[in-house]
Every structure is written in structure tokens, then in C-alpha cells.
Backbone as JSON Lines, residues from 0, in Angstrom:
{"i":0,"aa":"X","n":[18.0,-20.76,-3.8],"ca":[18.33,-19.94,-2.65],"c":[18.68,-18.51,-3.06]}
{"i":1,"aa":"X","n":[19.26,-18.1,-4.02],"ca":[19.96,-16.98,-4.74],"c":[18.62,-16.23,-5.2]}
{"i":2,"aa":"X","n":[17.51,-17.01,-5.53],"ca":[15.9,-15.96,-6.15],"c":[15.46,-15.66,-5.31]}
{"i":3,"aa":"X","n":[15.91,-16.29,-3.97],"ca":[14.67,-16.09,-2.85],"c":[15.65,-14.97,-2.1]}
{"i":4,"aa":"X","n":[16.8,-14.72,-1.81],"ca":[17.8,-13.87,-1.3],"c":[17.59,-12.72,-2.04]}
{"i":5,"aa":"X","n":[17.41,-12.92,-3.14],"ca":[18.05,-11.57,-4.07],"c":[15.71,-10.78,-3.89]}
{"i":6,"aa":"X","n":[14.8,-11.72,-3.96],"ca":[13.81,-10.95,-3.98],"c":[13.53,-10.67,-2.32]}
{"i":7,"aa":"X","n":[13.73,-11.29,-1.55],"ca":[13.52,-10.77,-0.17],"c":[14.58,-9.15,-0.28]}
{"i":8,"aa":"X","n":[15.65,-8.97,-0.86],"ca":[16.79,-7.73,-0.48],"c":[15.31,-6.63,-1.22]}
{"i":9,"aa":"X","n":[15.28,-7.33,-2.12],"ca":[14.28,-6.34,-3.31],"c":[12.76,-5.87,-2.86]}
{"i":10,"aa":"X","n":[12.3,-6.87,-2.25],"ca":[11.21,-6.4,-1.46],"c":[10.86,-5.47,0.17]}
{"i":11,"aa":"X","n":[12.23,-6.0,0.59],"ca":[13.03,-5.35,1.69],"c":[13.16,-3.45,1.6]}
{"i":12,"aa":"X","n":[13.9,-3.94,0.39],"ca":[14.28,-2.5,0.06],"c":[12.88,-1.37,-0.38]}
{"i":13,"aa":"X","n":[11.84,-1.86,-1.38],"ca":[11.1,-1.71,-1.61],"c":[10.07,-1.36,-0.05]}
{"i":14,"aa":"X","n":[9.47,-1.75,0.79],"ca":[8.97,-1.78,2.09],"c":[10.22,-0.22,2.46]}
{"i":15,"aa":"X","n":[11.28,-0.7,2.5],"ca":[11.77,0.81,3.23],"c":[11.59,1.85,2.16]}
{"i":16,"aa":"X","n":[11.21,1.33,1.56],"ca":[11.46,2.8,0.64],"c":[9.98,3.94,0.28]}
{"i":17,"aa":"X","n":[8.91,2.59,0.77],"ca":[7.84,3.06,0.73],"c":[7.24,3.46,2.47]}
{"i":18,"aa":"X","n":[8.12,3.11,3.47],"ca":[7.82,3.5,4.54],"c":[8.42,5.2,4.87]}
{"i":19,"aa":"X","n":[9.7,5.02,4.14],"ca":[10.33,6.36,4.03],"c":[9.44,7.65,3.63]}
{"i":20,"aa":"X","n":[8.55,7.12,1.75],"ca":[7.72,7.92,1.66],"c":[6.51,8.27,2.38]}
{"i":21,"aa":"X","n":[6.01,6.87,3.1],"ca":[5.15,7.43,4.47],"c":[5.13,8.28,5.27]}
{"i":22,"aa":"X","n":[6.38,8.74,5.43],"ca":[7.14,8.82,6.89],"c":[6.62,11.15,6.0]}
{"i":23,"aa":"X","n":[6.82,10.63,5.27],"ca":[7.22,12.32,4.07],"c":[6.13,12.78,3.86]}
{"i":24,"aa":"X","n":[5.05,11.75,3.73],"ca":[3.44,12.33,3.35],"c":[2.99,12.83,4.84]}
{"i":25,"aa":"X","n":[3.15,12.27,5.68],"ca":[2.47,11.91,7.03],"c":[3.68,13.82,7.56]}
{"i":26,"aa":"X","n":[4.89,13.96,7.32],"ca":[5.06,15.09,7.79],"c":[4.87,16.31,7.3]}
{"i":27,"aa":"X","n":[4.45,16.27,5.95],"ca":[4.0,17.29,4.88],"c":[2.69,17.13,5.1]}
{"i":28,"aa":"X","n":[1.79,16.44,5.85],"ca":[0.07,16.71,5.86],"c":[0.27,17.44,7.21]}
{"i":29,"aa":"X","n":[1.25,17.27,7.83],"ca":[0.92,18.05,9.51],"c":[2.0,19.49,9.07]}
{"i":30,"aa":"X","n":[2.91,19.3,8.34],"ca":[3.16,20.78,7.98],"c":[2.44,21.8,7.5]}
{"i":31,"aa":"X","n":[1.44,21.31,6.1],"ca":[0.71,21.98,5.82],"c":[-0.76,21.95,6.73]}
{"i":32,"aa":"X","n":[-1.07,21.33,7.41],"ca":[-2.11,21.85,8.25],"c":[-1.47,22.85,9.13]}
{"i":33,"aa":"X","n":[-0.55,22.69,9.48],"ca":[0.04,23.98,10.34],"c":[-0.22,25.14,10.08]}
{"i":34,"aa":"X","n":[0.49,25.21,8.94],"ca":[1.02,26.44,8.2],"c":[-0.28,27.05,7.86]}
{"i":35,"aa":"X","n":[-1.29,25.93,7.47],"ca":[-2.68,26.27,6.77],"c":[-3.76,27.41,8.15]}
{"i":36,"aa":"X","n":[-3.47,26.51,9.2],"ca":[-4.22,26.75,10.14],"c":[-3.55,28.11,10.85]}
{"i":37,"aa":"X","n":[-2.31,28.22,10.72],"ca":[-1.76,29.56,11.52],"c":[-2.32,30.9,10.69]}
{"i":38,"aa":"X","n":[-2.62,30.48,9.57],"ca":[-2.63,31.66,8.44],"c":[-4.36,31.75,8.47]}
{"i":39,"aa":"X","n":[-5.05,30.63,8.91],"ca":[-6.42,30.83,8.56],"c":[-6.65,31.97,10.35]}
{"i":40,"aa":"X","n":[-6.07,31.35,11.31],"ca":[-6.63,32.28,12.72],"c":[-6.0,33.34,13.15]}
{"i":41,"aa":"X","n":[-5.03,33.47,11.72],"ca":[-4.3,35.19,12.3],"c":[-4.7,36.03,11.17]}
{"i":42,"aa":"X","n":[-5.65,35.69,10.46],"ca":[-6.11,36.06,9.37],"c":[-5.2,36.77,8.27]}
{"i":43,"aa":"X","n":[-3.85,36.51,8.61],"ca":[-2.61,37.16,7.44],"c":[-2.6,36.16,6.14]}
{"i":44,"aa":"X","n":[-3.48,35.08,5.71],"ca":[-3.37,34.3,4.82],"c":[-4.37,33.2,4.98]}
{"i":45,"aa":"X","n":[-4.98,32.65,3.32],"ca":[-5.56,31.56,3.56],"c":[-4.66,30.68,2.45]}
{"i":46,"aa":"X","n":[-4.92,29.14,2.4],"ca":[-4.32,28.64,1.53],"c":[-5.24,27.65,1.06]}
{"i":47,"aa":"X","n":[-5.9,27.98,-0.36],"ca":[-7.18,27.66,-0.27],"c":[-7.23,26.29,-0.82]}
{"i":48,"aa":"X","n":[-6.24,25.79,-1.61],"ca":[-5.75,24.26,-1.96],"c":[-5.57,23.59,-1.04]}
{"i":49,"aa":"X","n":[-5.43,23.62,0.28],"ca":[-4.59,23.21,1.52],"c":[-5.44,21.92,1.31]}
{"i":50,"aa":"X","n":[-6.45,21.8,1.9],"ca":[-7.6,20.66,2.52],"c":[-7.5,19.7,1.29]}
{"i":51,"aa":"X","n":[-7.79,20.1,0.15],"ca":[-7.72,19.3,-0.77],"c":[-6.54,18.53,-1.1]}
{"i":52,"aa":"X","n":[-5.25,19.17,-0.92],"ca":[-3.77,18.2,-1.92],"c":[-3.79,17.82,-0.38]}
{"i":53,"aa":"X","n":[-3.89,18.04,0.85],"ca":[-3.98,17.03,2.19],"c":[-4.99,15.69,2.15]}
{"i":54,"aa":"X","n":[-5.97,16.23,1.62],"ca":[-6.93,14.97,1.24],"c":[-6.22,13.53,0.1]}
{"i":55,"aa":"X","n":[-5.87,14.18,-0.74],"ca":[-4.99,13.47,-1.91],"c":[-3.69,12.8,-1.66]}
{"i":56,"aa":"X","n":[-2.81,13.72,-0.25],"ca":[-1.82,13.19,0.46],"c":[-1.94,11.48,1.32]}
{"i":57,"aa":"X","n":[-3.57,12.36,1.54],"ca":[-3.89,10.98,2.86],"c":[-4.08,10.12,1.85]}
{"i":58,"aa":"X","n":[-5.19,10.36,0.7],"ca":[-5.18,9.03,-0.04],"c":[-4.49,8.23,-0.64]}
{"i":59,"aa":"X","n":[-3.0,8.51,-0.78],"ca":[-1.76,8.21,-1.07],"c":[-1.28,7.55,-0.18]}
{"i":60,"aa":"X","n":[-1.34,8.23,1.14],"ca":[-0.7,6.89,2.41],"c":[-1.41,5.72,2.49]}
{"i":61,"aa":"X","n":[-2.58,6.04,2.4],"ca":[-2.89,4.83,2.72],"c":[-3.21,3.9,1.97]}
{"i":62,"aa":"X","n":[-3.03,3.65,0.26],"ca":[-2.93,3.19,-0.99],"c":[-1.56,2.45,-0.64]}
{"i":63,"aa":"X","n":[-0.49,3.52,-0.75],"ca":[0.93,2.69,-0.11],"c":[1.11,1.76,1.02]}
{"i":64,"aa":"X","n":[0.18,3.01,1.87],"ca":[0.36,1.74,3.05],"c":[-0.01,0.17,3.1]}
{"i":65,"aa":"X","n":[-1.05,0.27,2.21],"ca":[-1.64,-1.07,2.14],"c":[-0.86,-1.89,1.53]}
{"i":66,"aa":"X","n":[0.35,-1.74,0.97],"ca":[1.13,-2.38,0.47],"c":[1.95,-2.94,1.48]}
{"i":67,"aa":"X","n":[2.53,-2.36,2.44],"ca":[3.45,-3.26,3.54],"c":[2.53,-3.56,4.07]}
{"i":68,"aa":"X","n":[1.39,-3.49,4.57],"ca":[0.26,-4.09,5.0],"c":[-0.27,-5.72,4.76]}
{"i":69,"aa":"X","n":[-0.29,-5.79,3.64],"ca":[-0.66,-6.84,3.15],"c":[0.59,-7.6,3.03]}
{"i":70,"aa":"X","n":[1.84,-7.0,2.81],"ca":[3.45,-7.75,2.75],"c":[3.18,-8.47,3.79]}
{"i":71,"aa":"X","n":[3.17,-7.7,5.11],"ca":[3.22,-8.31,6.43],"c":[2.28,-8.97,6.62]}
{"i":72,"aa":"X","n":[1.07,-9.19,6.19],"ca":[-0.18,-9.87,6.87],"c":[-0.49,-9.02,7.42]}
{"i":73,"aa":"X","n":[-0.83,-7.92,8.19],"ca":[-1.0,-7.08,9.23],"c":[-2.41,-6.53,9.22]}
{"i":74,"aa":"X","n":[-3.39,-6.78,8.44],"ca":[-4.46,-6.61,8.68],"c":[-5.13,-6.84,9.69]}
{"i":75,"aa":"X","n":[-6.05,-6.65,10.13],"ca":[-7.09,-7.12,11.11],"c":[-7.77,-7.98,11.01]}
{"i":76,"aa":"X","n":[-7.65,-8.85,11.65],"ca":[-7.94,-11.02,11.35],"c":[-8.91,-10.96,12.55]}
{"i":77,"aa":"X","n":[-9.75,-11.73,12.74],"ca":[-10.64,-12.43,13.46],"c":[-10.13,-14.12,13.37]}
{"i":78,"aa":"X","n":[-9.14,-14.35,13.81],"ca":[-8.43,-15.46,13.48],"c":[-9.09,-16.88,14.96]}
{"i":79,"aa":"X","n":[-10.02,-16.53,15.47],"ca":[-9.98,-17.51,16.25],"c":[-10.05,-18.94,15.83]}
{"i":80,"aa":"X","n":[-11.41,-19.24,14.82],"ca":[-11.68,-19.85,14.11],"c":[-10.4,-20.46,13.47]}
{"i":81,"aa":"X","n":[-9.9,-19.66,12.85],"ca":[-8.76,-20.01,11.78],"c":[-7.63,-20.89,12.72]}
{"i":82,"aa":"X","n":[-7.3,-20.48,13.64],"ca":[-6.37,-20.78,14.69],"c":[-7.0,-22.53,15.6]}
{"i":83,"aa":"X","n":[-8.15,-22.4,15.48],"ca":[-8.57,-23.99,15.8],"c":[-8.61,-24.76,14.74]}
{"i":84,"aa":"X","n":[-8.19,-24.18,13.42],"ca":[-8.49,-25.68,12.34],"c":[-7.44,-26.05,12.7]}
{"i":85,"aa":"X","n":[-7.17,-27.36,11.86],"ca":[-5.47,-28.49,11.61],"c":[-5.16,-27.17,10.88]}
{"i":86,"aa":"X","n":[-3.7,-27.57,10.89],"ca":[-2.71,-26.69,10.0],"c":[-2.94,-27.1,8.5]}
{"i":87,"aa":"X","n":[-3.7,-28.24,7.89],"ca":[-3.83,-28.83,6.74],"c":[-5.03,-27.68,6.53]}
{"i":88,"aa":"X","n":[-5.83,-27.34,6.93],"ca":[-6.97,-26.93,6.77],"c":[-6.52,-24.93,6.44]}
{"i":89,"aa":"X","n":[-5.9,-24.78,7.46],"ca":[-5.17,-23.31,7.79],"c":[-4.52,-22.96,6.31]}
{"i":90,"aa":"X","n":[-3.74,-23.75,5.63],"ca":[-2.96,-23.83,4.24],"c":[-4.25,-23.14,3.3]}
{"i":91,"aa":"X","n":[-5.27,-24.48,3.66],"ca":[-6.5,-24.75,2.26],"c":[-6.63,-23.23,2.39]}
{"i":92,"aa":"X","n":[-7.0,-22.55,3.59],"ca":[-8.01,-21.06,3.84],"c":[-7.32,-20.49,3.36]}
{"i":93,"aa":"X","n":[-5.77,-20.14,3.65],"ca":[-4.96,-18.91,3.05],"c":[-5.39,-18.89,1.34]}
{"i":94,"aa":"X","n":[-5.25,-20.25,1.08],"ca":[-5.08,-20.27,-0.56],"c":[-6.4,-19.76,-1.01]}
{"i":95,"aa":"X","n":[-7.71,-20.41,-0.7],"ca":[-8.7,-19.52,-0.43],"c":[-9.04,-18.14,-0.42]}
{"i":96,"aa":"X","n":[-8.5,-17.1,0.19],"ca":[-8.5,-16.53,0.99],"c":[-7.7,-15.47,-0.16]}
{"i":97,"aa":"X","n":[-6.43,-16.22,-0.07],"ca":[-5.43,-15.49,-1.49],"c":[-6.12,-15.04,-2.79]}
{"i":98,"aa":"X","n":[-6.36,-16.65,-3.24],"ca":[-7.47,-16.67,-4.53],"c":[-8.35,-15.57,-4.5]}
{"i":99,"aa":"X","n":[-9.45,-15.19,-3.86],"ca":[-10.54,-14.41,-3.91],"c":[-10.1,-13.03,-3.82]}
{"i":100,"aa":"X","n":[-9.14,-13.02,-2.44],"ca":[-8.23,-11.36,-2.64],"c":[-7.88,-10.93,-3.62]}
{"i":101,"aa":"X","n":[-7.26,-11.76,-4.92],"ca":[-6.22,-11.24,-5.67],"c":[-7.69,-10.69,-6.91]}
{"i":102,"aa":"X","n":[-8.47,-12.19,-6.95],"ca":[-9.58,-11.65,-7.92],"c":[-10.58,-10.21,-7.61]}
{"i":103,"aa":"X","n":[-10.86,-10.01,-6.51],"ca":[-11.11,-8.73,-5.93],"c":[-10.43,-7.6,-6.76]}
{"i":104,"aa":"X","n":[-9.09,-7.45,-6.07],"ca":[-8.28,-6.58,-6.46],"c":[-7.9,-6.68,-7.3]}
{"i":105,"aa":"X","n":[-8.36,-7.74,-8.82],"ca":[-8.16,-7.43,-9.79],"c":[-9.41,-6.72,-10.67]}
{"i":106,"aa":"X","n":[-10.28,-6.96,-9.98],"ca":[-12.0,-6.51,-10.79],"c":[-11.26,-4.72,-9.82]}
{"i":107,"aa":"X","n":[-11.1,-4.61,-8.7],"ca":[-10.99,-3.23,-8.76],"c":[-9.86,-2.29,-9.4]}
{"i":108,"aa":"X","n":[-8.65,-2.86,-10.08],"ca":[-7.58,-2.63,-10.87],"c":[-8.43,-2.03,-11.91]}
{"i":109,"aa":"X","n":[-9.12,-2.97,-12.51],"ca":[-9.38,-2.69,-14.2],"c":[-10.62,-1.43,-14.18]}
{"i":110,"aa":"X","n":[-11.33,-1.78,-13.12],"ca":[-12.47,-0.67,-13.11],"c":[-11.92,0.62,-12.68]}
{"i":111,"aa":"X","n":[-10.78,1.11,-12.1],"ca":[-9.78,2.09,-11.53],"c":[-9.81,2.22,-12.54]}
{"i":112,"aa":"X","n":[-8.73,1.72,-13.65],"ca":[-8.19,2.08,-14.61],"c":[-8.72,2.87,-15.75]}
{"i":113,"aa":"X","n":[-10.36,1.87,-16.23],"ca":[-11.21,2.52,-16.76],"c":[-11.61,3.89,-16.2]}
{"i":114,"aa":"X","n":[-11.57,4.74,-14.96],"ca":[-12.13,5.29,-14.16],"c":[-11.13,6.21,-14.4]}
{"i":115,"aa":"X","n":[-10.02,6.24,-14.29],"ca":[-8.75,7.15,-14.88],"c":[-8.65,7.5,-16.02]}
{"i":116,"aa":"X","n":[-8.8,6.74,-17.03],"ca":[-8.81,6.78,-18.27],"c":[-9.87,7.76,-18.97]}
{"i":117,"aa":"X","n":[-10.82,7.6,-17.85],"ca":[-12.48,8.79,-18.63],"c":[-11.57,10.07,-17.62]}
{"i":118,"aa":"X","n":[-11.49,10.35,-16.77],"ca":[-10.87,11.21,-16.02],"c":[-9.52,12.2,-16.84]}
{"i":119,"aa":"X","n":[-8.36,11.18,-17.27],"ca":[-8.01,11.81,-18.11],"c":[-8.55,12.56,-19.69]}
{"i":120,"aa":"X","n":[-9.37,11.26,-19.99],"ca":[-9.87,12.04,-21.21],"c":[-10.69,13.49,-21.18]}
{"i":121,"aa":"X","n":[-11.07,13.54,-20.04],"ca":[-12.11,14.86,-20.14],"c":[-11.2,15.82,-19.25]}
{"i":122,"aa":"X","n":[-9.97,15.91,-19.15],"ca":[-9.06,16.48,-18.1],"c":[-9.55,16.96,-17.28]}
{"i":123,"aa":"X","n":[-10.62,16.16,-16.12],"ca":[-10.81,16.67,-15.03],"c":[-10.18,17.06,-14.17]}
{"i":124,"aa":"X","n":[-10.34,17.91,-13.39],"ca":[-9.5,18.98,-12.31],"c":[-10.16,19.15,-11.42]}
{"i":125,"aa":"X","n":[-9.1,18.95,-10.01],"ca":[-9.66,19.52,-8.64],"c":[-9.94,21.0,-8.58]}
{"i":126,"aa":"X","n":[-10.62,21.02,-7.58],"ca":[-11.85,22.49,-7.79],"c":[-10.75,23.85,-7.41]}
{"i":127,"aa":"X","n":[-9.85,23.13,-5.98],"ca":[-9.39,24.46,-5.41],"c":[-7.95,24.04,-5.73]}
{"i":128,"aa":"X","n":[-7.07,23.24,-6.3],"ca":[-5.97,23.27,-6.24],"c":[-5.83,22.74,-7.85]}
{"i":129,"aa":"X","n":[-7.02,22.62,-8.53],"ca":[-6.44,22.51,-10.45],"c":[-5.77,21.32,-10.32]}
{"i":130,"aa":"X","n":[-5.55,20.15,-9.93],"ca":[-5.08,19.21,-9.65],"c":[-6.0,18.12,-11.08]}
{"i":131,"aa":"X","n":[-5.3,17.6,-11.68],"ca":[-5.3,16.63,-12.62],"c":[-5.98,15.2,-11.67]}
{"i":132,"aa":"X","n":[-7.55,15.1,-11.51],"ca":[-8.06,13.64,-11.03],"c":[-7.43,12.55,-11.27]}
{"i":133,"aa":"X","n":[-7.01,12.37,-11.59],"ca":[-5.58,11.14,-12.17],"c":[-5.0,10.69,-11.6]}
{"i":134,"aa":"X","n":[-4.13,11.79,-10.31],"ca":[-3.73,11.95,-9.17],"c":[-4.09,11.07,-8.05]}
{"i":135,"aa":"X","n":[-5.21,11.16,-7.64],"ca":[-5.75,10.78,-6.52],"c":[-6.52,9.66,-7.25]}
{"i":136,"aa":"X","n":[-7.35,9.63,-8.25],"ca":[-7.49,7.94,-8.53],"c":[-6.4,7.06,-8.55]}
{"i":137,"aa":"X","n":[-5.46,7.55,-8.97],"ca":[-4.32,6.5,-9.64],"c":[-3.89,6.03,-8.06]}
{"i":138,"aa":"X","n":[-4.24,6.71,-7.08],"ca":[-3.38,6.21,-6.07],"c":[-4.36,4.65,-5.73]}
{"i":139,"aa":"X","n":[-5.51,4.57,-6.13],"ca":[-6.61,3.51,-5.64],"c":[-5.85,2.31,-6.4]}
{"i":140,"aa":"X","n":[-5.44,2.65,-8.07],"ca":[-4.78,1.46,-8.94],"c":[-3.63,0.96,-8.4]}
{"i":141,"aa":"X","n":[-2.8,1.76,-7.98],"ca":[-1.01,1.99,-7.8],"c":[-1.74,0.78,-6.26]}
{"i":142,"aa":"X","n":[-2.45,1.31,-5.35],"ca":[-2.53,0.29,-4.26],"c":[-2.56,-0.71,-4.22]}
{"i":143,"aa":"X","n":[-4.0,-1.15,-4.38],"ca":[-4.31,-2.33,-5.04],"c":[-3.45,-3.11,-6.26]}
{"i":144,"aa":"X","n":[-2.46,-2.5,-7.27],"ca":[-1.52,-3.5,-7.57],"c":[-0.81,-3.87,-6.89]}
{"i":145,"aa":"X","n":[-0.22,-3.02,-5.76],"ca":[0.92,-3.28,-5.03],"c":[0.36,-4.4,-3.97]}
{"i":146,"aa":"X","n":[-0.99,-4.14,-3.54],"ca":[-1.51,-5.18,-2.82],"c":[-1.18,-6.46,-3.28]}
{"i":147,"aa":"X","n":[-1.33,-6.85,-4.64],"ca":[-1.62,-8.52,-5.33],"c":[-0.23,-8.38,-5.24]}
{"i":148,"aa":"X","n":[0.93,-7.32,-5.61],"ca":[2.28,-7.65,-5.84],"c":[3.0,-8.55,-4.13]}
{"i":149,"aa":"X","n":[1.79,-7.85,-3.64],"ca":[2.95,-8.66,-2.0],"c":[1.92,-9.82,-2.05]}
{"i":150,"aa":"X","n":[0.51,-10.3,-2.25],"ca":[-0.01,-11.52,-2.4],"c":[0.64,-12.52,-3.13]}
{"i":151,"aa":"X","n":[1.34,-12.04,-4.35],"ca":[2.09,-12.93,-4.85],"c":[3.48,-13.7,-3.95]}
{"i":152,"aa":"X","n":[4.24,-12.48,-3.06],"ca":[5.12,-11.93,-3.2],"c":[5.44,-13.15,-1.98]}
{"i":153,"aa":"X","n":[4.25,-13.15,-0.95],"ca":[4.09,-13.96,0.63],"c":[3.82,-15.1,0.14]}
{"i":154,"aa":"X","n":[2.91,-15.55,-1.5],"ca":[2.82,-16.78,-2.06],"c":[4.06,-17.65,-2.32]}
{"i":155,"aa":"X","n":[4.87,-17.03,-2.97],"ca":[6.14,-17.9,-3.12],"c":[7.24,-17.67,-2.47]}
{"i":156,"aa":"X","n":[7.18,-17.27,-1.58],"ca":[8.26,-17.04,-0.54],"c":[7.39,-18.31,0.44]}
{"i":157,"aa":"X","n":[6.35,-18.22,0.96],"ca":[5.52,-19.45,1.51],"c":[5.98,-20.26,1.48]}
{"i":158,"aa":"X","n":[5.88,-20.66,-0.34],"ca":[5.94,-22.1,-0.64],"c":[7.7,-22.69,-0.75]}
{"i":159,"aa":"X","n":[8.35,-21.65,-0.71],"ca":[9.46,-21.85,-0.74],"c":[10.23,-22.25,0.8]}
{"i":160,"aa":"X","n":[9.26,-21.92,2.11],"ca":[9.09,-22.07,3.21],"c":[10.12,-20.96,4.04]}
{"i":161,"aa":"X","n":[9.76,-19.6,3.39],"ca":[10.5,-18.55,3.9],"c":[9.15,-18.09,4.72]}
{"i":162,"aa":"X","n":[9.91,-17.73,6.42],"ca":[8.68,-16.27,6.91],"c":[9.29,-14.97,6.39]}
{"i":163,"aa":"X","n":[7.92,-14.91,5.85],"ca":[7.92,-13.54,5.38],"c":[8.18,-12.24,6.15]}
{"i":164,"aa":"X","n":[7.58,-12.23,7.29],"ca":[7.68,-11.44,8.19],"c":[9.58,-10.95,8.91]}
{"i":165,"aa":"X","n":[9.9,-12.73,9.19],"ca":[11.12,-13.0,9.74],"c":[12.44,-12.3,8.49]}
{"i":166,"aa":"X","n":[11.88,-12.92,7.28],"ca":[13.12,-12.54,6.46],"c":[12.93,-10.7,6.14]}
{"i":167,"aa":"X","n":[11.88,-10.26,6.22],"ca":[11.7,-8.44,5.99],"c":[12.05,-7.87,6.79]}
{"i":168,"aa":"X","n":[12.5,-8.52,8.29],"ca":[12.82,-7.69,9.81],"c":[14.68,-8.14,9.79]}
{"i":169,"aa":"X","n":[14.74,-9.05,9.2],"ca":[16.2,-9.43,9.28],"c":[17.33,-8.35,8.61]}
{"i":170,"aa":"X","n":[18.56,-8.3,10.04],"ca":[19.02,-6.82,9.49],"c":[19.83,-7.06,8.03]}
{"i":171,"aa":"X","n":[20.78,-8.36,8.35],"ca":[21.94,-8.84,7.29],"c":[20.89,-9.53,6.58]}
{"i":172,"aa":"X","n":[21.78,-10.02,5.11],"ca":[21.09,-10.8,4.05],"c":[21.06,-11.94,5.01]}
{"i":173,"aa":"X","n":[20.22,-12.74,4.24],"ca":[20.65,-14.39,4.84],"c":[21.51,-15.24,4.25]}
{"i":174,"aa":"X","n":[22.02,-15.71,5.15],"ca":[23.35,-16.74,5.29],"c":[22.79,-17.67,4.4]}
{"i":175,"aa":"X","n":[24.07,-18.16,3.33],"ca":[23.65,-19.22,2.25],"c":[23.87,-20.56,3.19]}
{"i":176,"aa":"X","n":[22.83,-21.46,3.04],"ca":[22.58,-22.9,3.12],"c":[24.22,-23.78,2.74]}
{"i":177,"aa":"X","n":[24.32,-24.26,3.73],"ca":[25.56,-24.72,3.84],"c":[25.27,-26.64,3.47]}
């Protein structure tokens, strides 16, 4: 009860902490389009990095995002099918389903990585803002681990017969088993 308390606080915390930085990318891409766009139609300024570290911003949210994404289940399911098997059957698919995800996102981990690794070696750089490619790949690796980290994460909390969903929305810890 104490592993499953102490990693729900940890994953908890983790989810806010990465929604927080959501919350920071998502108001720094509409700041700097602002700022970008007031200066491009009064013609007192251009900011010629703008489009690009906004591009690199977005690809960052949504690398992260996919991380509470997948915590929650929250993808986009076509679940009808799934929803008429037995519940014996519903188990088999997730595990299924898990299995193949995690191998996915592990063939795209290692090929990222390789992909960073030539990137750093030849210190490639963004065109208008000199930006180190590293940057914006690494956000594809950093995702996709974090993805398998909550596949794991909904795996044994599952089997331990925690909702995942229920225990990440819950305000207090949970009450020890009496």
C-alpha cells in the first residue's frame, strides 16, 4: 500500500508539474507571436527567430503533453468494439495493445537517439535562431520515454487494482487500508 501511495503522490506531482510547464510554453508561444506580429505590422521591428523557437516550443508541448496523455488514457479510442468484448477479453487487448505500444516507442527511442547523436556530432544549428538541433529532436526522445514511463506506470497501478485516473484527480493522499 505504501509503493502504491508514495508512486501515485510522485506521479501526481510529476503530471502537475508538467501541466504547469504546459501552461508556460502555451503562454510564451502567444506572447511571442504577439510581440512578433505587433513589430512585423508597425514595421518598428522584426524578430526573425520568432517562428522558429515557436515551432520548437510547440514541439515541446506536445512531446510533454503526450505524457499525461497516455497517464490518463486520453487518447482517441474507437472503443466500440472494445466495449462489446467480456471484460476477460478487454484485459487480453490492453495487454496487447500495451505490449506493441511500448515496443513502438521503443524502436522510436533508439532511432531518436541515434538521430541526436549525428545531430550533435556535426553541431547542427537552426537557420534563424542558431539553435543547437538537439533541442527540438530531444523533445521526440524525452516524449516517447515519458510515454512508456506512464505505460508502465497505468501497468502496475492496474494490476495492483488502483484507477489510475481516480487516484491522479484525488485531492488528499489516500487513506491507508484499515
Amino acid at each position: 500500500m505504501v509503493a502504491k501511495t508514495r508512486l501515485v503522490r510522485i506521479v501526481r506531482g510529476a503530471e502537475r508539474a508538467i501541466r504547469h510547464l504546459l501552461a508556460f510554453i502555451a503562454v510564451g508561444l502567444v506572447l511571442l507571436n504577439v510581440v512578433g506580429s505587433v513589430g512585423r505590422y508597425t514595421d518598428l521591428y522584426t524578430i526573425s527567430w520568432a517562428d522558429e523557437v515557436q515551432l520548437f516550443m510547440l514541439i515541446w508541448g506536445v512531446a510533454l503533453g503526450a505524457f499525461v496523455v497516455s497517464l490518463r488514457k486520453a487518447h482517441l479510442t474507437m472503443d466500440i468494439l472494445f466495449t462489446s468484448l467480456p471484460v476477460r477479453m478487454q484485459r487480453l487487448l490492453e495487454v496487447l495493445i500495451a505490449t506493441v505500444s511500448a515496443l513502438v516507442l521503443g524502436f522510436v527511442i533508439v532511432q531518436s537517439w541515434r538521430f541526436i547523436a549525428l545531430m550533435a556530432s556535426i553541431d547542427q544549428r537552426s537557420m534563424a535562431a542558431a539553435l543547437p538541433m538537439t533541442i527540438p529532436h530531444s523533445a521526440v526522445l524525452v516524449g516517447f520515454a515519458a510515454m512508456i514511463l506512464a505505460l508502465l506506470v497505468r501497468a502496475y497501478l492496474g494490476l495492483r487494482g488502483v484507477d489510475v485516473n481516480a487516484a491522479l484527480d484525488a485531492r488528499a493522499a489516500p487513506q491507508a487500508e484499515k
